[in-house]
N, C-alpha and C positions, 0 to 999 in steps of 0.2 A: 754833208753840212746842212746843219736845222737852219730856215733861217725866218725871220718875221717881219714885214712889210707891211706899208698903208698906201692903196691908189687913192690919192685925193685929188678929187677932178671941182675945177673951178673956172664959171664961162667957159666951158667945150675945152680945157687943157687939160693935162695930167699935170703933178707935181713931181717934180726928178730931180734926181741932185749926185752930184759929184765928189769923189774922194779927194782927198790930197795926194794917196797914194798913185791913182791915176786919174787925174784932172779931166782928160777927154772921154772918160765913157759915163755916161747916165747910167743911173738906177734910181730903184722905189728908196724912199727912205725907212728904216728898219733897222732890223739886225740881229744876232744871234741869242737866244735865252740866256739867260743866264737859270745855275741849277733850283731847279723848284719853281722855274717861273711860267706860269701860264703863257700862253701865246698875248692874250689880251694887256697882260702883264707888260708883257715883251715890248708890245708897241708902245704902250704907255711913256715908260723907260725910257726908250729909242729915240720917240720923238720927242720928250722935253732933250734930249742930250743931242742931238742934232740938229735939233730947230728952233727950238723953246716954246713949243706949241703943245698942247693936250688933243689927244683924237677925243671927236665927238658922235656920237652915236656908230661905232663898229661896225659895219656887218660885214659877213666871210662872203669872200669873195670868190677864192677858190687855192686851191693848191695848184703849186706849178712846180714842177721838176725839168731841172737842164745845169748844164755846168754852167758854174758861177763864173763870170766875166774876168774878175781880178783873180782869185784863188786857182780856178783850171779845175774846182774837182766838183762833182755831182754835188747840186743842192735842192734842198725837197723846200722850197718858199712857201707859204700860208700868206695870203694878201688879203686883207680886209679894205673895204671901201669904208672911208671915215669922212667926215670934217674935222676942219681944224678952228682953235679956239681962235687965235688970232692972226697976224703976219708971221711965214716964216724967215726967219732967218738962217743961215746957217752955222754951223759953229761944231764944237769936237774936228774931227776929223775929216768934216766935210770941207770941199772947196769951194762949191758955187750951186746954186739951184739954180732952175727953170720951169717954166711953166711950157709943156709941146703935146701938140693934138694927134704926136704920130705921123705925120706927113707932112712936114716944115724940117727946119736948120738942123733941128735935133735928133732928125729918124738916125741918119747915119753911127749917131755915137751911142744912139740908145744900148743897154745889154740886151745880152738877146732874149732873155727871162723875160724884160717887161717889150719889147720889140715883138717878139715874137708872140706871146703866149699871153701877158696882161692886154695890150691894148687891144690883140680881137675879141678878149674877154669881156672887155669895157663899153666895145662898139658893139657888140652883141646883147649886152647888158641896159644899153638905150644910152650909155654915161658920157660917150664919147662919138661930134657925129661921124658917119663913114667918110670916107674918104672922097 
């Protein structure tokens, strides 16, 4: 599974959000290409329909591979560090957002894509402080 994500970190938090499908685990907000769509594409897309936000200034973040939280099968994720245009909201198919530094209420429900594998990314990256 292709998949396309934004860490957007705002005063020392990441931005996470939650499905309807499974309410208690976090993830990046994102999501799958659609055919012919660029990655940058992808995000664009993803976040006005999840959030109703526009990313602002992109940059790759990195690629992460691990099985997806809700699905169970292998996902190769592309995460870009963005801003966002304004507050997000949630909407589509999301249930709730949060704002978590990784080590507060949220580590536990976090997926393990961004648990594992973004947020050392992040605190490596200066984005997020350590622990």
């Amino acid at each position: 599974m292709v998949v396309v994500a934004a860490a957007i970190v705002a005063a020392g938090r990441l931005l996470v959000v939650s499905k309807k499908a499974a309410p208690d685990v976090f993830y990046l907000p994102g999501g799958k290409p659609e055919a012919g769509e660029s990655a940058e594409q992808t995000l664009i897309r993803e976040l006005g329909e999840e959030l109703g936000v526009i990313p602002a200034d992109p940059v790759l973040l990195g690629h992460v591979e691990e099985i997806a939280a809700l699905e169970g099968v292998p996902m190769r994720m592309t995460v870009f560090t963005a801003g966002i245009d304004r507050e997000p909201r949630p909407a589509a198919e999301l249930a709730a957002l949060g704002w978590t530094s990784g080590a507060d209420a949220y580590a536990p429900r976090l997926a393990p894509a961004v648990r594992d594998h973004v947020i050392p990314l992040l605190r490596r990256a200066g984005r997020l402080p350590r622990r």
